[in-house]
Structures are given as C-alpha cells and as structure tokens.
DSSP file (Angstrom, degrees, kcal/mol; ACC not computed):
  #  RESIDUE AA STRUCTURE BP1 BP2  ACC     N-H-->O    O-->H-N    N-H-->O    O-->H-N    TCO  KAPPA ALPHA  PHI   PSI    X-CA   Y-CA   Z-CA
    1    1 A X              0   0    0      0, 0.0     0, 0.0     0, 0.0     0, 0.0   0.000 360.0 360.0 360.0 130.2  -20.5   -3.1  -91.3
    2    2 A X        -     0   0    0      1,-0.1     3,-0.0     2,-0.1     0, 0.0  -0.083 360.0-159.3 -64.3-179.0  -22.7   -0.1  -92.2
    3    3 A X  S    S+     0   0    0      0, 0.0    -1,-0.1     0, 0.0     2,-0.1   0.338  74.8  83.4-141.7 -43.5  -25.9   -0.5  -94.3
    4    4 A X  S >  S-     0   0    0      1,-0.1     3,-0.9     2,-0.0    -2,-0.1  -0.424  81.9-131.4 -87.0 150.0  -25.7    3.6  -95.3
    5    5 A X  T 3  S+     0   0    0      1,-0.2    -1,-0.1    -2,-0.1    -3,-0.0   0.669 101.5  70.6 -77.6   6.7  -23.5    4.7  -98.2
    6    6 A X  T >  S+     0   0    0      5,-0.1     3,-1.3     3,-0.0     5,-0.2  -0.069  71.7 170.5 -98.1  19.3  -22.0    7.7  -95.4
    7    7 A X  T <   +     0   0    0     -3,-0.9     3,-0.1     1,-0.3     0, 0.0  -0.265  69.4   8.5 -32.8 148.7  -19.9    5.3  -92.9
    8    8 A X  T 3  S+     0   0    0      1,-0.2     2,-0.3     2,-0.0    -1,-0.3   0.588  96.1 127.6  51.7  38.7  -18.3    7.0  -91.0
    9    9 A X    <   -     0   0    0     -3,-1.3    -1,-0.2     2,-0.1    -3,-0.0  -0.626  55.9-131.7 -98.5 167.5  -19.3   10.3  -91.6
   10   10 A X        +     0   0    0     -2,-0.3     2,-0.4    -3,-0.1    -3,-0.1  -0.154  54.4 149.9-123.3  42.3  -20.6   13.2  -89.0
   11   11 A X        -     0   0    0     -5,-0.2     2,-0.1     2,-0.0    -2,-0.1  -0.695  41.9-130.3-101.2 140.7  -23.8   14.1  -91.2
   12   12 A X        -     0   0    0     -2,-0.4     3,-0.4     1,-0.1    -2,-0.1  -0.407   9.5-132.0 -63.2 144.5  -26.8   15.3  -89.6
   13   13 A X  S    S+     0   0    0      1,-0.3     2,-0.6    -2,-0.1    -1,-0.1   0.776 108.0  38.2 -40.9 -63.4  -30.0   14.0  -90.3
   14   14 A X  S >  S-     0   0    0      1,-0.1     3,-4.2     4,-0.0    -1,-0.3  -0.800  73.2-160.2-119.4  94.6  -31.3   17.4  -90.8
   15   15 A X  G >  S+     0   0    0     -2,-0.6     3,-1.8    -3,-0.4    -1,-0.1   0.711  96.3  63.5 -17.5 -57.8  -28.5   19.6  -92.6
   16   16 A X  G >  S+     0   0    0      1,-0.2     3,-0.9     2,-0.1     4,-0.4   0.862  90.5  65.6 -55.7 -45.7  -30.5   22.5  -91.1
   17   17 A X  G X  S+     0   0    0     -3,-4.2     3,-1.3     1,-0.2     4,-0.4   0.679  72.4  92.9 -53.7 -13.2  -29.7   21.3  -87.3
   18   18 A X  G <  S+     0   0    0     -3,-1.8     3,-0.5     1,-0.3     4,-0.2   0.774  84.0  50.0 -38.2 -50.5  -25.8   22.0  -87.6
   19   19 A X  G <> S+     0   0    0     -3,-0.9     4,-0.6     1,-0.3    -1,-0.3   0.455 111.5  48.3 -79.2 -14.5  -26.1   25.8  -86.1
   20   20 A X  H <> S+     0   0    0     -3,-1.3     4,-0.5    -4,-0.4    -1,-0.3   0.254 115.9  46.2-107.5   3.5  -28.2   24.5  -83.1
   21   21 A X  H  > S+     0   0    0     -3,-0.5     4,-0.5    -4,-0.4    -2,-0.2   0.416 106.8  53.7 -99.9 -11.3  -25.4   21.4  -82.4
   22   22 A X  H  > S+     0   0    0     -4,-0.2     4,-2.9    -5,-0.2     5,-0.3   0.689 114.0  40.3-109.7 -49.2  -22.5   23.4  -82.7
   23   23 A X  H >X S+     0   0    0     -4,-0.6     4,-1.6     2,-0.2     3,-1.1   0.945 115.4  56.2 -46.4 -69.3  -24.4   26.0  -79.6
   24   24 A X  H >X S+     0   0    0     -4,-0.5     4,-2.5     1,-0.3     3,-0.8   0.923 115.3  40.2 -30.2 -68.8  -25.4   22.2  -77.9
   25   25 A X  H 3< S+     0   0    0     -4,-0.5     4,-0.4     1,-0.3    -1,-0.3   0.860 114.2  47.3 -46.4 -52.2  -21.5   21.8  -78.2
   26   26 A X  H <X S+     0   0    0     -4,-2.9     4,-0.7    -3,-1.1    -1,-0.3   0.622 111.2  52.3 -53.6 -32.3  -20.2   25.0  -77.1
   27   27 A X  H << S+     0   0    0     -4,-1.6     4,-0.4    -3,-0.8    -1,-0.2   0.643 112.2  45.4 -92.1 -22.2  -22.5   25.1  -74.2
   28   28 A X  T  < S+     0   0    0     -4,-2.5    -2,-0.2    -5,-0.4    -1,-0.2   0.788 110.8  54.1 -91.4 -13.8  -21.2   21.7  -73.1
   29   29 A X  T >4>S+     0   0    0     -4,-0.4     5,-4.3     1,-0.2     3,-0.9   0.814 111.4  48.1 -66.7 -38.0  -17.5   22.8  -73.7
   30   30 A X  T 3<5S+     0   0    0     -4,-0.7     3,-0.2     1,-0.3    -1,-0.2   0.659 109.0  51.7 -88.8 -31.3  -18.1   25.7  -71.5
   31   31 A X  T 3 5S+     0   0    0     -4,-0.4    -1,-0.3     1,-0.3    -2,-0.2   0.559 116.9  38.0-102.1  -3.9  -19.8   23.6  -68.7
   32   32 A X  T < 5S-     0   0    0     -3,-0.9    -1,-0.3     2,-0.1    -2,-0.2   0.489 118.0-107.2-112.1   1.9  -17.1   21.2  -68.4
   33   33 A X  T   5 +     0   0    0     -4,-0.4     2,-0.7    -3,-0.2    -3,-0.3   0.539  67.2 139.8  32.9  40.9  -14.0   23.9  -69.0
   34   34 A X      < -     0   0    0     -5,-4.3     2,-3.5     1,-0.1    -1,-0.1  -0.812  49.3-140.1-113.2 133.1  -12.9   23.1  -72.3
   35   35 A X        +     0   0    0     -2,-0.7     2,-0.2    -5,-0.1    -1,-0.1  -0.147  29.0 179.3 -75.0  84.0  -12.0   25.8  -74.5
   36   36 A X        -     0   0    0     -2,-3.5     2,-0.2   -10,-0.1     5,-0.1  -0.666  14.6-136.6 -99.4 160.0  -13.3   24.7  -77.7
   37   37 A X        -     0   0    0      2,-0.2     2,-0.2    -2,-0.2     4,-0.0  -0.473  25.4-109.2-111.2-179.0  -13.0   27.1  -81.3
   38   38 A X  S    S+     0   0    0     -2,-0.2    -1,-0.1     2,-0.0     0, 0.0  -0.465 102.8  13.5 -87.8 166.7  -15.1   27.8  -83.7
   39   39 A X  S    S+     0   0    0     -2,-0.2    -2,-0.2     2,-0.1     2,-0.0  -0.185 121.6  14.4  70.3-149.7  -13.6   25.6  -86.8
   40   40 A X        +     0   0    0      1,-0.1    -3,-0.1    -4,-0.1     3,-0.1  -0.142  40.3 167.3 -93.2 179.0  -11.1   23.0  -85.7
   41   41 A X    >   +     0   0    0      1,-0.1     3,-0.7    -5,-0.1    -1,-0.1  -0.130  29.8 135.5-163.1  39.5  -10.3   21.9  -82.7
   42   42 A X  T 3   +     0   0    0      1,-0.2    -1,-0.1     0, 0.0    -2,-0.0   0.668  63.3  73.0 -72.2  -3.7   -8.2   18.9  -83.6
   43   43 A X  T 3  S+     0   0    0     -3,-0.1    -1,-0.2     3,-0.0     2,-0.1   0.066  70.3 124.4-103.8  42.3   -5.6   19.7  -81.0
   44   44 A X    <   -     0   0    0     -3,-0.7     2,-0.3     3,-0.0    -8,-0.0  -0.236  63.4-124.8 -46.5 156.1   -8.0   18.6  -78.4
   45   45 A X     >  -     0   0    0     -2,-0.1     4,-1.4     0, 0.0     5,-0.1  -0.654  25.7-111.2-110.6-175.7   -6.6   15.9  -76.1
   46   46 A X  T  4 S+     0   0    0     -2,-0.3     4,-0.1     2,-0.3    -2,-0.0   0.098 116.0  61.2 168.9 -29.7   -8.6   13.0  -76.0
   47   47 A X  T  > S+     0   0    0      2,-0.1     4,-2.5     3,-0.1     3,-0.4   0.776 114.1  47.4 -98.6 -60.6   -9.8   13.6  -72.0
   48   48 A X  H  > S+     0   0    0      1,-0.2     4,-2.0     2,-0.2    -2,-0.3   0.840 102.4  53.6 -33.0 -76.0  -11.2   16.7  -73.7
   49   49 A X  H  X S+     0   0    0     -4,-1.4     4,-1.0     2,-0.2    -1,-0.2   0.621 114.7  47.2 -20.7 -52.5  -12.8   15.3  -76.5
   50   50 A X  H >>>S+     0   0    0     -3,-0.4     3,-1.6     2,-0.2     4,-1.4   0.981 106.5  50.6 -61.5 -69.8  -14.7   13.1  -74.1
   51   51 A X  H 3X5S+     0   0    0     -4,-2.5     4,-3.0     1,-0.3     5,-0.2   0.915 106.0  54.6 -41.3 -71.0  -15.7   15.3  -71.6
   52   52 A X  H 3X5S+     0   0    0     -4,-2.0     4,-3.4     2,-0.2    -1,-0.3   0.784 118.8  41.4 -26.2 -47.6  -17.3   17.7  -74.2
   53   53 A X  H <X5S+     0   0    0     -3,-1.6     4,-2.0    -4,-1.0     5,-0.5   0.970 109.9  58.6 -66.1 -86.6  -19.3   14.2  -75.5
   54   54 A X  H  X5S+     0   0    0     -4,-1.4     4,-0.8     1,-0.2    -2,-0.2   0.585 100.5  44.2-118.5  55.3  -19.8   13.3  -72.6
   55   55 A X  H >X<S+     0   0    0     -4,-3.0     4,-1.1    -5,-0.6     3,-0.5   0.955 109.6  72.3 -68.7 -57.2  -21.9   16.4  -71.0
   56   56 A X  H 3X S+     0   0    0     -4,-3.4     4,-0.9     1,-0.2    -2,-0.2   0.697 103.6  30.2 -36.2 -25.7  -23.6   16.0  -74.4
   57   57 A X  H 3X S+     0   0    0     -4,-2.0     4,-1.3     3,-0.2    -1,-0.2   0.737 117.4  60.9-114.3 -15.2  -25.3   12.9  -73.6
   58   58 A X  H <X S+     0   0    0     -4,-0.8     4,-0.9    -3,-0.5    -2,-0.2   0.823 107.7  43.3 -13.8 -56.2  -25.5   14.1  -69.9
   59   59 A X  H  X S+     0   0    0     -4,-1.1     4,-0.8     2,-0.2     5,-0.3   0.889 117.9  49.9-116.0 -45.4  -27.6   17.3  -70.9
   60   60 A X  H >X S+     0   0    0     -4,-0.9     3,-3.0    -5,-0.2     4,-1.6   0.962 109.6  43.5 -89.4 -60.4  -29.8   15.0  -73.4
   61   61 A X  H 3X S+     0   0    0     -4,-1.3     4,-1.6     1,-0.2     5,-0.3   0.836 114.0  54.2 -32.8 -27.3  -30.8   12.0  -71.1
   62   62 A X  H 3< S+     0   0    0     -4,-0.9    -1,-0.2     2,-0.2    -2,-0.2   0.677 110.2  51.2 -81.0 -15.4  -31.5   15.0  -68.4
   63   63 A X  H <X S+     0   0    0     -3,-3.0     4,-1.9    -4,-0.8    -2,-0.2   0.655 109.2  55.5-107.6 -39.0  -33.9   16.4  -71.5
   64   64 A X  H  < S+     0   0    0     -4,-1.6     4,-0.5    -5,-0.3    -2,-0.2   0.741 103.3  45.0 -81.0 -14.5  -35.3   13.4  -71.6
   65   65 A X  T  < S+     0   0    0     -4,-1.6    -1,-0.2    -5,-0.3    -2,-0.2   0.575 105.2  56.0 -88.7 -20.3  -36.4   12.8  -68.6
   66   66 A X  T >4 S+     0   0    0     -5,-0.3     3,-0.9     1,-0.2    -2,-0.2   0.954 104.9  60.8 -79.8 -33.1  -37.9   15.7  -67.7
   67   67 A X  T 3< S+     0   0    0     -4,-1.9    -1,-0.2     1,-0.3    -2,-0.2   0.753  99.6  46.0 -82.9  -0.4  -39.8   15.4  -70.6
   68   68 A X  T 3         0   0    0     -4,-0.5    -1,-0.3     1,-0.2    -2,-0.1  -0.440 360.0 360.0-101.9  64.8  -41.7   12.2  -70.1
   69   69 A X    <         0   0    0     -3,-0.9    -1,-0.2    -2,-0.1    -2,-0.1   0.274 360.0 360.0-110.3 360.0  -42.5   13.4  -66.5
C-alpha cells in the first residue's frame, strides 16, 4: 500500500525532467533495437518493454559507478 496520493502513477519528481527521460528512453530503445515512437507505444510486446527498462537501469548503475570512482 502506497503512502502518496499518486499510486500508481508515472510522475516525475521534477515535471521539468520529462524531455531529458524521454531522450534517456529513446537512446536505450535504440541500443537494444527497439523501435520505440514518440507518443504511444502501447503495441510494444512485453520482451520489448523490458529490454528498453532494462538498458535503463543498465546505463544508470554504469553512471553510477563511474561516478563514485
């Protein structure tokens, strides 16, 4: 059970960060081969969906270790 009144929501923490997460995304679609759109991209499959994730948390643990080096 959440504690914030936005369960289950996808809102950013800083509203402003959206246009630099949606490059972050695109760049991770790109690096895995998945053709992601601008807008939706519910006809994803699921294998897709993933991969795209997770390169994202790939590409930041990899940003986070180089920076406490």
């Amino acid at each position: 059970m959440s504690n914030n009144n936005n369960s289950g929501s996808n809102k950013l923490v800083v509203p402003q960060a959206r246009e630099a997460m949606d490059r972050f995304k695109m760049e991770a679609a790109n690096e895995v081969g998945v053709n992601l759109k601008q807008g939706y991209n519910g006809d994803l499959t699921s294998r897709e969906a993933g991969s795209v994730g997770g390169q994202m948390v790939k590409k930041m643990i990899e940003s986070y270790e180089n920076s406490i080096k």
